[in-house]
N, C-alpha and C positions, 0 to 999 in steps of 0.2 A: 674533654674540656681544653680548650685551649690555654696555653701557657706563656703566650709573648704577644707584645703587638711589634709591629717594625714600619716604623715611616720612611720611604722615601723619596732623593728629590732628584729624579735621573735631568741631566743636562747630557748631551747628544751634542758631539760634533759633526754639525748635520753637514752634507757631502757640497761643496760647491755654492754655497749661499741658501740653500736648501730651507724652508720653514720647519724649524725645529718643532713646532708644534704636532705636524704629523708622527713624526716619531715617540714624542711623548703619548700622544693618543696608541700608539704601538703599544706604547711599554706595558699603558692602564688596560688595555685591552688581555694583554697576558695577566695583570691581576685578574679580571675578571673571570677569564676563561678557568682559571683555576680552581673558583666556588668559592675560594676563601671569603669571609667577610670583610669590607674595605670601604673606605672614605675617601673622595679627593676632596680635598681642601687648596683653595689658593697658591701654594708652594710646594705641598709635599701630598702623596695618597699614606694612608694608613692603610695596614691587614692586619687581621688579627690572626693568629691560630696557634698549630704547634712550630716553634722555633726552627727545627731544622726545614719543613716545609716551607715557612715563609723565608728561608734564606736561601733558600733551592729556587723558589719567582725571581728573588734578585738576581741571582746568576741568570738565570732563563732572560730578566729584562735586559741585563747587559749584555749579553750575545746576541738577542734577536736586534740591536741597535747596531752590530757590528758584521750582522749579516743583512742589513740591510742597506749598510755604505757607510755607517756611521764609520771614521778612522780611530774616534777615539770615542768613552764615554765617564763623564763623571758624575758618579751615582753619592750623597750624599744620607748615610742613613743614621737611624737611632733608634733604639733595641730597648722596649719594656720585660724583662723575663720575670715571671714571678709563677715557681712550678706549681703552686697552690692554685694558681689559674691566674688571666688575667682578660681583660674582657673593653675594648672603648667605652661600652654602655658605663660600667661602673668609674670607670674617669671623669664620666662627663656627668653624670648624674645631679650634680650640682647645679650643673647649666643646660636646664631641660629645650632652654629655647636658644642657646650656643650664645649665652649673653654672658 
């Protein structure tokens, strides 16, 4: 059962006037790749899972941005933990149609 959700909101100093956007799609791609469960949303993507796994992606999102030319990265995050579990579905459950 999963124990935390963790939002983040990576901004990339993209190399040379570069489209920051590709590198975002970088970052989500490494949520992806990993199975975890996950949301992009307008600002930030959510994961859900176990805590130290979802902050092991974050490191992984901020190094593949700095191996791919980024100079620098500022990742913006916020950490749900609740070890009894913790789950999006049940946060949102209120707002079945995200209203």
């Amino acid at each position: 059962m999963a124990n935390a959700l963790v939002s983040i909101q990576i901004i990339p100093e993209a190399p040379d006037g570069a489209n920051r956007y590709e590198y975002v799609d970088r970052a989500i791609a490494i949520i992806k790749a990993s199975g975890v469960p996950y949301r992009v949303s307008p600002l930030e993507t959510t994961m859900e899972g176990e805590l130290g796994t979802l902050l092991g992606i974050v490191q992984q999102m901020n190094e593949a941005m700095t191996e791919h030319g980024c100079p620098s990265v500022i990742s913006q995050v916020k950490i749900f933990y609740k070890p009894a579990g913790a789950s999006m579905d049940a946060l949102l459950e209120k707002y079945p149609d995200g209203q």
